[in-house]
KELUMLUM-49432 format. One record per residue (C-alpha): residue number from 1; x, y, z. Coordinates in steps of 0.25 Angstrom, whole numbers. Example, Ala and Ser with C-alpha at 12.3 -4.5 7.8 and 13.67 -1.06 7.14 Angstrom:
BEGIN
(pt 1,(49,-18,31));
(pt 2,(55,-4,29));
END
This chain:
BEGIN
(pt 1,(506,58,518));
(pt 2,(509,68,529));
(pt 3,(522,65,535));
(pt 4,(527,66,551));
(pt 5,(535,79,549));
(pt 6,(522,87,540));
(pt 7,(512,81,552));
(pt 8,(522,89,563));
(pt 9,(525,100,553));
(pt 10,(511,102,553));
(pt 11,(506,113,564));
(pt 12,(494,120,558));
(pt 13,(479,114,558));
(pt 14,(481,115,541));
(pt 15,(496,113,535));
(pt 16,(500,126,527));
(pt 17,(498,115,514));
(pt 18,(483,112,521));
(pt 19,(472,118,509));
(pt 20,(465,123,521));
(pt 21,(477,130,525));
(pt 22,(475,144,517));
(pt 23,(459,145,523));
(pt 24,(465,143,537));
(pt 25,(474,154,534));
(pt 26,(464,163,529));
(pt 27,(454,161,541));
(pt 28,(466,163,551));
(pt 29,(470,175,546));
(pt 30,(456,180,543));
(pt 31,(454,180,558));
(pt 32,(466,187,559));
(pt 33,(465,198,552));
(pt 34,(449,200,557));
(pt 35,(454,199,571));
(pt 36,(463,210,570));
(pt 37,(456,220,561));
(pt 38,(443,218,571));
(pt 39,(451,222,581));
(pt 40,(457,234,573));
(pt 41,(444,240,573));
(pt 42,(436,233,584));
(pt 43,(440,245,594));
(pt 44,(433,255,583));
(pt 45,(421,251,589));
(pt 46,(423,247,602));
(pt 47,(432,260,608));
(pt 48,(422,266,615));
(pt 49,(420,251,623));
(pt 50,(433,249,627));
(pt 51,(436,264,631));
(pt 52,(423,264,640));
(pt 53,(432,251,644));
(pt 54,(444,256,649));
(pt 55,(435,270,654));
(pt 56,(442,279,644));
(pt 57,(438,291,637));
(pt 58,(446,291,623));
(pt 59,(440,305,622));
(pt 60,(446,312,634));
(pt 61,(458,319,633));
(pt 62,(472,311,632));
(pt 63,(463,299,627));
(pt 64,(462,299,611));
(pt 65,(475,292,610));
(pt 66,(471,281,616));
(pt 67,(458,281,607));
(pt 68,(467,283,595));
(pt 69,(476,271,599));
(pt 70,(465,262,603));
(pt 71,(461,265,587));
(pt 72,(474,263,580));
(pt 73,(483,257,590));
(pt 74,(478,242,583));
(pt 75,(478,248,570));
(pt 76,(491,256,569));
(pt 77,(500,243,575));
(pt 78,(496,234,565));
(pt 79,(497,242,554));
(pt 80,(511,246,558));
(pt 81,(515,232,562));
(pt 82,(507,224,551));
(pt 83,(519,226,541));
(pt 84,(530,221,552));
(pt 85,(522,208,553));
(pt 86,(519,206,541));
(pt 87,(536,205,537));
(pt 88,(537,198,549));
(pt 89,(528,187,544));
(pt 90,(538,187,530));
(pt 91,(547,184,539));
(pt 92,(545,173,549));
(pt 93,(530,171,546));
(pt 94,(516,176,543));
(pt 95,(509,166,551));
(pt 96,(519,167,564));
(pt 97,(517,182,563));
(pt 98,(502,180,561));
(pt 99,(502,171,572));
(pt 100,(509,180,582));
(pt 101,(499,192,576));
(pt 102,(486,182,582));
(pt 103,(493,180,596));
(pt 104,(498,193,598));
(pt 105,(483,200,594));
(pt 106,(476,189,603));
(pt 107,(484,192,615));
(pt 108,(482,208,614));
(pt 109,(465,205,612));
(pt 110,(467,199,626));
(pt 111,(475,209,630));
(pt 112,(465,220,624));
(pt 113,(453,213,633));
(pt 114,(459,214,646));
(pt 115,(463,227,647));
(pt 116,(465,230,663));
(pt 117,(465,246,662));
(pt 118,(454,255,660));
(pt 119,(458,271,656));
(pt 120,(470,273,651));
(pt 121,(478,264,654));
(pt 122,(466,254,647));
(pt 123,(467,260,635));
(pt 124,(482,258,634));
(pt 125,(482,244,637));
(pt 126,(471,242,626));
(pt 127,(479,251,615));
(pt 128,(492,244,619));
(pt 129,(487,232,618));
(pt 130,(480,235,604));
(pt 131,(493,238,598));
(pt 132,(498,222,601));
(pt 133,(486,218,594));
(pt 134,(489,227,584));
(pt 135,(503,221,583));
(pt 136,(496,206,581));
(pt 137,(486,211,573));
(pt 138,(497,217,563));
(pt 139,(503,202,563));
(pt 140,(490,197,559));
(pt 141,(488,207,547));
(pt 142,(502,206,543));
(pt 143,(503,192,540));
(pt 144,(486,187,537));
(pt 145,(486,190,522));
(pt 146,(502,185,522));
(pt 147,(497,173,527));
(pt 148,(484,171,515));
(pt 149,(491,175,506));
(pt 150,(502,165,508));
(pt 151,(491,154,510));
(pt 152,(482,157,498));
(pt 153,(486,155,485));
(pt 154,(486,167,476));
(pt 155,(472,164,469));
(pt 156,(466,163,483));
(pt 157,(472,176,489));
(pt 158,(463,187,487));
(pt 159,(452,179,492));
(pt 160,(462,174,506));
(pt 161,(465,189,508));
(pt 162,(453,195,505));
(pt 163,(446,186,517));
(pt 164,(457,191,526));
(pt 165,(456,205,521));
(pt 166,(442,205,524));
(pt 167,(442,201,538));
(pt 168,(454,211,541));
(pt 169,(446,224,535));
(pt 170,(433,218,538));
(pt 171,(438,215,553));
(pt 172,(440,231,554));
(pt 173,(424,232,552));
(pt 174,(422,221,561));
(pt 175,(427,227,570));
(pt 176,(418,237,571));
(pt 177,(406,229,574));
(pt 178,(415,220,583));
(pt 179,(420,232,591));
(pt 180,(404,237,593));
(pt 181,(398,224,597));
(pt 182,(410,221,608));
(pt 183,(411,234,613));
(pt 184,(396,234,619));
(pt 185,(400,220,626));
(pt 186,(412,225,631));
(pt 187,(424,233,627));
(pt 188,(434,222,630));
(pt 189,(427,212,619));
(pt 190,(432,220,609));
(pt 191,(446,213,612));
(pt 192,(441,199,619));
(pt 193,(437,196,605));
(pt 194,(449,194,598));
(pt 195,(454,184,608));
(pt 196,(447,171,605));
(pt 197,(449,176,589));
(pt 198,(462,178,591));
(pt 199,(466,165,600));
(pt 200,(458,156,590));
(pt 201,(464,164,580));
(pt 202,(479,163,586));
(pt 203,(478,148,588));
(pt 204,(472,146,574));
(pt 205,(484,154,568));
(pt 206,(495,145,575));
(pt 207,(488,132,572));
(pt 208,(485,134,558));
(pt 209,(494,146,550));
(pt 210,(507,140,542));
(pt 211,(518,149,536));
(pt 212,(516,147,521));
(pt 213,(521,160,516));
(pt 214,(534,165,511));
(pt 215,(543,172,522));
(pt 216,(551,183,519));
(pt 217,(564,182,530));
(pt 218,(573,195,535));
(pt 219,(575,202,544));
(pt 220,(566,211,550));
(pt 221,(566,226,544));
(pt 222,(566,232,558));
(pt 223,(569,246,554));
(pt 224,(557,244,543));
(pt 225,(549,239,554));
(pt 226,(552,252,563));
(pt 227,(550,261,555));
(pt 228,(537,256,549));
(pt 229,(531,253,561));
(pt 230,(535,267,568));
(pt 231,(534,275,555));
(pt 232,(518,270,552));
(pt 233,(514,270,568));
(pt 234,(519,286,569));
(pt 235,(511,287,556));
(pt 236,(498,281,559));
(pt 237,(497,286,574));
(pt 238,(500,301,571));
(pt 239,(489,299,558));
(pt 240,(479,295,569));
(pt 241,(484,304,578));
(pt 242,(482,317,567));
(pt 243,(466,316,572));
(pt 244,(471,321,583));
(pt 245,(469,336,586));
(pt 246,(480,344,587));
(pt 247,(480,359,592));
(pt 248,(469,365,586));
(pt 249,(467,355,574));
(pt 250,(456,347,573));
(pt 251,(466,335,570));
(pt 252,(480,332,574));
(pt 253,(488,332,561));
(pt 254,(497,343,564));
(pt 255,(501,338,577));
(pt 256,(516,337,577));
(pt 257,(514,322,584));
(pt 258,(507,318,572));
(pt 259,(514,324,559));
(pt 260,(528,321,568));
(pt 261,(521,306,567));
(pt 262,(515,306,554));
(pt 263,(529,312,549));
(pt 264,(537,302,556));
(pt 265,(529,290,553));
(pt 266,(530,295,538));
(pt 267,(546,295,539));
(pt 268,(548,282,546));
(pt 269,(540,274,535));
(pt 270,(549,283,525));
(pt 271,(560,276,532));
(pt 272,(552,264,533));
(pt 273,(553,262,518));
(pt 274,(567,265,516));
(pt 275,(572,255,527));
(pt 276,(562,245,520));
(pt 277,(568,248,506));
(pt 278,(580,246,510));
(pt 279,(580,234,518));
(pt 280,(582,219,514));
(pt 281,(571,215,525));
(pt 282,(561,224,524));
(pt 283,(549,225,532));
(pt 284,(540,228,520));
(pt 285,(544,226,505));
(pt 286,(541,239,500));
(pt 287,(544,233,488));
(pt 288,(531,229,487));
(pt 289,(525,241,486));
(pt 290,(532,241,470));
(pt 291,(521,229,468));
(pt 292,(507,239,464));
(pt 293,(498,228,468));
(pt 294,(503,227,481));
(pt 295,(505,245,482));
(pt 296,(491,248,477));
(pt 297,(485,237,485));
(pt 298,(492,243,499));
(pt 299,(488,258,496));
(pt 300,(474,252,492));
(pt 301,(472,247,506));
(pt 302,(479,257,513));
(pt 303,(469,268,507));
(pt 304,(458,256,510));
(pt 305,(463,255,523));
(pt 306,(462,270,528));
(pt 307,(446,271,521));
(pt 308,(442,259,527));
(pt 309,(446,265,541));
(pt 310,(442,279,539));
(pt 311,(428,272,536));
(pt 312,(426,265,548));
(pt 313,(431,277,558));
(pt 314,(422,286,549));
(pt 315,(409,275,549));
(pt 316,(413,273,563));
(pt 317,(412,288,568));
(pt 318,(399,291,558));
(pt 319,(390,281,565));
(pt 320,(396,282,580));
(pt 321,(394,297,580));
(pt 322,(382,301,571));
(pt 323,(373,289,564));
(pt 324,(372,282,576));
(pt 325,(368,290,586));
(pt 326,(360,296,576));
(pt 327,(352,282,575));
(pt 328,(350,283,590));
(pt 329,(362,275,595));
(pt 330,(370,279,607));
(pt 331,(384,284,605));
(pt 332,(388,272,613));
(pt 333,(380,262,606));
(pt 334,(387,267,591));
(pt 335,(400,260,590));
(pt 336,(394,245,590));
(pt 337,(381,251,581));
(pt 338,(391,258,571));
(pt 339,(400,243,569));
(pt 340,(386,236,567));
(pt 341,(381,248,556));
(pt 342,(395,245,549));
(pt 343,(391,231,546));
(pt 344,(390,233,531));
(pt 345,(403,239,530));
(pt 346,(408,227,535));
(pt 347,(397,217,528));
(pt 348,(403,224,514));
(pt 349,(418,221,518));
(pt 350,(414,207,521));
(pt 351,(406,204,508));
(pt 352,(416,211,500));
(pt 353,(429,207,505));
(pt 354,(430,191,503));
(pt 355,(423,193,488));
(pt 356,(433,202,484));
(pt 357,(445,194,490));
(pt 358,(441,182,482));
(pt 359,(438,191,468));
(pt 360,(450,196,468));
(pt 361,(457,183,466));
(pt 362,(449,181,454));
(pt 363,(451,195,450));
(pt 364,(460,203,456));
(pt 365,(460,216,466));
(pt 366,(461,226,458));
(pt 367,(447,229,454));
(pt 368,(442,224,468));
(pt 369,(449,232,475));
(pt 370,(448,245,466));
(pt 371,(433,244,467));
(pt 372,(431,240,482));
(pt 373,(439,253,484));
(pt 374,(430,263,475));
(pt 375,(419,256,482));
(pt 376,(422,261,496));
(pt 377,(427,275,490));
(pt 378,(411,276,486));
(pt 379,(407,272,499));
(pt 380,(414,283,507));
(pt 381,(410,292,495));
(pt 382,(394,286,497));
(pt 383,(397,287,513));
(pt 384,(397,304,510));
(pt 385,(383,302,503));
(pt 386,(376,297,513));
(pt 387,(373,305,526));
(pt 388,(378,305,541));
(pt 389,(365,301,545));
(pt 390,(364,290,534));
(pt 391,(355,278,532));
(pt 392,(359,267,538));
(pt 393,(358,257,524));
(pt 394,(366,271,516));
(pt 395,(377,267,526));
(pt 396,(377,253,525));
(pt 397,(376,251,510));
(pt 398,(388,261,510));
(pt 399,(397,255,519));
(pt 400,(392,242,516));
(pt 401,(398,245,501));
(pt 402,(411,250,508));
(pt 403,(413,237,515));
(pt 404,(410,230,500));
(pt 405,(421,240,493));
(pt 406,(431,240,506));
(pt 407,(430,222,504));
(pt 408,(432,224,488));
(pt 409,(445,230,492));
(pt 410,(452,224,504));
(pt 411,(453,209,500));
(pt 412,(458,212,485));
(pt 413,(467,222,491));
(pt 414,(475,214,501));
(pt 415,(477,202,490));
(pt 416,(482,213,480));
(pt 417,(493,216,492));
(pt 418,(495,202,495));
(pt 419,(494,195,483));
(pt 420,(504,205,476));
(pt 421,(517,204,485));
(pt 422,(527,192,486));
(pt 423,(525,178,495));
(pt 424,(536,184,504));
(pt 425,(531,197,508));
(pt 426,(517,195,510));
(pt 427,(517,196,525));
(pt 428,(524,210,522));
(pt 429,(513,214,512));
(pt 430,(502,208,520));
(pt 431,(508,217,533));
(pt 432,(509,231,523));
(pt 433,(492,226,521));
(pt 434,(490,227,534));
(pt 435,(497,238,537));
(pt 436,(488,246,526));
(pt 437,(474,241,533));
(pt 438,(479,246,546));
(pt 439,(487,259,544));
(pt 440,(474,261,534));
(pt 441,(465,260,547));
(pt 442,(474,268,556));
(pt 443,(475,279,546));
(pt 444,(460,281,544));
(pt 445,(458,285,559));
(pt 446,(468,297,556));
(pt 447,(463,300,542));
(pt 448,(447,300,543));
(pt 449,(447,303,557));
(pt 450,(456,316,551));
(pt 451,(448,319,538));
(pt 452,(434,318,548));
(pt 453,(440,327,558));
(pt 454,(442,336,546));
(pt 455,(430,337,541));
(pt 456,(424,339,554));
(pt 457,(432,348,559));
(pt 458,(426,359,549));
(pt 459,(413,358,553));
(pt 460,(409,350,568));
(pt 461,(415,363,577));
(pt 462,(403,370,571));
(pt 463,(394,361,571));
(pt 464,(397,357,585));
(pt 465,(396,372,590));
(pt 466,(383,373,584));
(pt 467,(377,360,589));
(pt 468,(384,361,604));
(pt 469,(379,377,606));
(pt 470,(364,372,601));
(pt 471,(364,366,613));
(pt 472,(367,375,622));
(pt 473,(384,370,623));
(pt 474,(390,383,627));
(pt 475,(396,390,613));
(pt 476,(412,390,620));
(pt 477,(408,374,623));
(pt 478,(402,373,611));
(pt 479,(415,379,603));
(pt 480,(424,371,611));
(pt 481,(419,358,609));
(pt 482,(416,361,595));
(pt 483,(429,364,592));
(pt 484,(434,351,598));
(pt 485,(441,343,588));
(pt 486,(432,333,581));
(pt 487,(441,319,585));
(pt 488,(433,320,597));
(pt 489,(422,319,591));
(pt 490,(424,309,580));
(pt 491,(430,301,593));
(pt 492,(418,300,602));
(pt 493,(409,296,590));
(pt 494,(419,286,585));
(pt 495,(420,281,600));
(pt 496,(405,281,602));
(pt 497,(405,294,611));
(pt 498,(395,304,613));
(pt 499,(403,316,604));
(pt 500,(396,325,611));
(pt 501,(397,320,624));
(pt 502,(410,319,623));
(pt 503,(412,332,618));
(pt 504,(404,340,628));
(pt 505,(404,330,642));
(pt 506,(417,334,646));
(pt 507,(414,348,645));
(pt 508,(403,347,656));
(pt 509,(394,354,646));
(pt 510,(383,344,644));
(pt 511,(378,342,657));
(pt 512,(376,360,656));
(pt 513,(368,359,646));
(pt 514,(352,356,645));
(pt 515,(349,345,647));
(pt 516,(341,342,632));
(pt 517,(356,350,626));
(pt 518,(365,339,633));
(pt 519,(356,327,629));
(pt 520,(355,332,614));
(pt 521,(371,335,613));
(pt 522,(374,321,619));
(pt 523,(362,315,611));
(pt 524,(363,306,599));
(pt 525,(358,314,587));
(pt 526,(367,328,589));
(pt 527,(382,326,589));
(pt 528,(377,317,576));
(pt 529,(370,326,571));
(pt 530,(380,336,573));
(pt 531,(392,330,566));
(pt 532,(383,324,554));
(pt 533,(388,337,546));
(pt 534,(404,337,551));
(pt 535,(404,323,550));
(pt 536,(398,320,536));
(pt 537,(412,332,531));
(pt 538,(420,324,538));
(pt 539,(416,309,531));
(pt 540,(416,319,518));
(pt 541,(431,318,519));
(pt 542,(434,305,526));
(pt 543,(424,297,515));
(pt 544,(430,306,504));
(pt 545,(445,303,508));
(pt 546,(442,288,511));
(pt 547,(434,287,497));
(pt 548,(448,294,490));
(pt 549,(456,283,498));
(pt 550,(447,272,493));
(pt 551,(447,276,478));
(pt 552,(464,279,482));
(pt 553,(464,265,484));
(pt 554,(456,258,472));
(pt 555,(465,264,462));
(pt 556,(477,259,470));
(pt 557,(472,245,470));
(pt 558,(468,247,456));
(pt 559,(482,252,451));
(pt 560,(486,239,458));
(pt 561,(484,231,447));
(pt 562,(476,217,443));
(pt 563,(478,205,450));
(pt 564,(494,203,456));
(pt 565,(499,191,463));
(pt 566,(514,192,467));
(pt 567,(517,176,465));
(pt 568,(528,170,471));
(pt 569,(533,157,461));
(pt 570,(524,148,470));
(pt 571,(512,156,469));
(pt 572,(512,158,454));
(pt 573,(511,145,452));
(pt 574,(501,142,463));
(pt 575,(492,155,458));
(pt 576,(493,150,443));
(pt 577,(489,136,448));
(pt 578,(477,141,455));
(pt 579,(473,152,441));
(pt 580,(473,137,433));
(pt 581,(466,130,443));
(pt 582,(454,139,442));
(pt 583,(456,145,426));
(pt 584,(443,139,424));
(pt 585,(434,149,435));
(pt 586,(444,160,436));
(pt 587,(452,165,422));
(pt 588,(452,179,429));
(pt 589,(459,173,441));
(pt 590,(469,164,432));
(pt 591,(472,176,425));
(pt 592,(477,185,439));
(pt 593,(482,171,446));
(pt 594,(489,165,435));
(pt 595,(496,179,430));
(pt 596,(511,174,429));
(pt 597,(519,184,440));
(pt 598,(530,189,433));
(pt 599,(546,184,440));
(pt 600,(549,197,445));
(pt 601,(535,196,453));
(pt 602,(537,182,458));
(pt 603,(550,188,466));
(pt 604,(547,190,480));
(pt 605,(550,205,483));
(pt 606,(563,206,492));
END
């Protein structure tokens, strides 16, 4: 019988002891994690909207920053924060911190909708006002899987994580197509949709979420925090701010703002890791990295992370500036048609994603996740075989099996890194996750938007000379313009933009020109047919570095070792109940679920 201090103790819709109670968990912080990863990448799509929103040029001179914050501004927080949170959530609780991560993301969308200034100063309220809904989004990564996997028992794990998993990568391809479709409505939809998710969301949270995990108590590692958060936002932004030119490079990595970034974001995580190796509170337990499920598992993703983003910019660009408007679409029209021709990319992930959660309980991640990564190593390779003007069902079947290999991976790989580290510091662990799925996408923008610029650096001028002078460009024009660096360029078709256009209209040499000259250079078919030969060497290197990452990654996670649960006393009881319960349908399972931990693995890392 329930008695009258359990009836007032009781504040939730389910009690923490309710059997519904782990479901309501994983549907809560499903919608979490896909809110925030929606809008990590919703803005992909939806730039050129909202800049023709606040009437501002990101191509003009003294403008790319801003186009360079408005992409990783989001993405660069919560990576730098995610591990912070996560602690904090050790600390004084997963579920307040989550909580807090709801409200604060809500309140920004709101924000982000309502923006009052146009130019300018529009685009700092909207970049400012990013970064706090980076900040709740990090609370809402850094404590989600925390949360699961405190919830769900161990033989249920991989199946909990895996869902969430999916919606937090799949919520990055979502928000590809979202971006599109609200962009043609209006630019400011793209931020009004996360306000009735995130207020049911917020409620939701507050009214049903418990704290049922293990805390960790301290004091908080301030000079860990400092140093980390300063030491990996110096590295990240002068990484994105290498495809920068400098002087007369194509690209900005020898600018003394960059290597004096790069270099000193290097030495403060240096230092980052001596203060946390020698502090009773740590911010992370570094420690853990001495457990090789938990060390392959994170370099896994990491890799994972950085291909996964490099494909999407790359796809991105490749449809926007040449298939498209190949196909007769107008530049303005690509970037909601590129998000619905990524639809198998995603439809794969989706498929994939929960199946392979749910395998792995029975049989472990290793093998899952090893293959899942050669998988999507082959597709960049196949993505080399076909041509830039492919056909269409190549292209899906391609990325389609990409989604497939990219969903094998992710959900075994974040219940390897959860699974594998003690009760007490899984908010910590589940923070260093998020921070490798968001430092892996801000990464990508400076890497494969570097290694494209490479490989067409040696051979657009020419080709730009050749094409602008066949039209009757003046040959000093033509040279200038061709010797432009080729950022612009990948820009404007990432953006949506006429390249050519945007090239040549400022120069006043378009309208000089015949009238049959200025209609071809601006038309659909040349600056495509154009870059179809610079381009494809430039996807030679990307594809090639992202297929070496991938197979990078599925030797790491198959150096990882067979299935591994860190069990606390508790939950080795609970795990080996559940292997008996179900000896009959699943010997595989007993066999991993059941494994007796050793004493020296039931101690909580301190």
């Amino acid at each position: 019988m329930t008695t009258t201090k359990d009836a007032r103790t009781r504040t939730g819709m389910f009690d923490k002891d309710h059997p519904h109670y782990k479901w309501v968990a994983l549907s809560n912080t499903t919608l979490g994690m896909l809110m925030a990863t929606i809008n990590a990448s919703i803005v992909l799509i939806s730039l050129p909207a909202i800049f023709k929103g606040i009437q501002l040029n990101p191509l003009d001179a003294g403008n790319t920053s801003y186009l360079l914050w408005m992409l990783m501004g989001f993405m660069l927080v919560t990576a730098v924060l995610v591990v912070g949170f996560g602690r904090l959530g050790d600390m004084y609780g997963r579920v307040k911190i989550y909580n807090y991560g709801f409200v604060i993301f809500t309140l920004a969308a709101i924000a982000l909708s309502l923006d009052p200034f146009t130019a300018g100063a529009g685009a700092m309220w909207l970049i400012l006002w990013r970064v706090v809904q980076g900040v709740g989004g990090a609370m809402l990564f850094a404590n989600s899987t925390a949360i699961l996997t405190d919830a769900f028992p161990t033989h249920r794990r991989g199946m909990a994580l895996g869902i969430n998993q999916i919606a937090a990568i799949a919520g990055s391809f979502i928000g590809l197509i979202l971006g599109g479709v609200l962009a043609v409505i209006d630019w400011r939809a793209v931020s009004i949709v996360s306000v009735p998710i995130g207020i049911v969301g917020t409620i939701w949270s507050y009214k049903s979420l418990h704290e049922v995990g293990t805390r960790n108590p301290g004091s908080l590692d301030l000079p860990g925090n400092l140093t980390f958060l300063v030491g990996l936002t110096a590295l990240l932004t002068g990484i994105t701010y290498g495809i920068q030119p400098y002087g007369d490079s194509s690209t900005g990595w020898l600018n003394p703002w960059v290597l004096g970034s790069i270099i000193g974001g290097l030495v403060l995580l240096g230092v980052f890791v001596a203060i946390e190796l020698k502090s009773k509170a740590p911010m992370f337990q570094l420690r853990l990295f001495k457990i090789r499920a938990f060390a392959a598992a994170i370099v896994a993703g990491l890799l994972a992370a950085i291909g996964r983003g490099g494909l999407q910019f790359m796809l991105i660009i490749w449809l926007q500036g040449i298939w498209l408007p190949l196909h007769g679409y107008s530049y303005e029209d690509t970037p909601f048609w590129a998000g619905i021709y990524l639809l198998p990319l995603t439809v794969g992930f989706l498929i994939s994603g929960p199946i392979s959660g749910a395998l792995s309980d029975r049989w472990g991640a290793r093998a899952l996740a090893t293959i899942g990564l050669l998988l999507t190593a082959a597709t960049f390779v196949a993505l080399l075989l076909v041509p830039v003007n492919f056909d269409y069902v190549a292209f899906a079947v391609i990325t389609f099996l990409n989604g497939i290999g990219s969903g094998m991976f992710a959900s075994p790989n974040r219940a390897t890194i959860m699974n594998s580290v003690p009760a007490n510091q899984r908010g910590a662990a589940s923070g260093m996750a998020g921070t490798v799925l968001n430092a892996g996408s801000s990464l990508s923008i400076g890497i494969f938007f570097s290694l494209m610029i490479a490989g067409l650096a040696s051979s657009l001028p020419q080709a730009l000379t050749s094409g602008l002078t066949a039209h009757h460009v003046p040959a000093a024009a033509a040279d200038r313009i061709a010797n432009v660096p080729p950022v612009g360029s990948l820009f404007a078709a990432f953006l949506g933009y006429n390249p050519i256009a945007t090239l040549l209209g400022p120069t006043g040499i378009l309208k000089a020109l015949p009238q049959p000259d200025s209609a071809a250079l601006t038309g659909k078919e040349f600056f495509p047919n154009l870059i179809s030969g610079p381009f494809h060497d430039g996807l030679v290197i990307v594809f090639l570095a992202a297929a070496l990452m991938s197979v990078i990654g599925a030797v790491a996670s198959f150096v990882g070792g067979k299935k591994f649960v860190f069990a606390d006393d508790e939950e080795a009881k609970q795990a080996s109940a559940a292997a008996d319960a179900t000896a009959s349908d699943a010997p595989a399972a007993r066999a991993a679920d059941a494994e007796p931990t050793t004493s020296r693995e039931r101690q909580p890392v301190r």
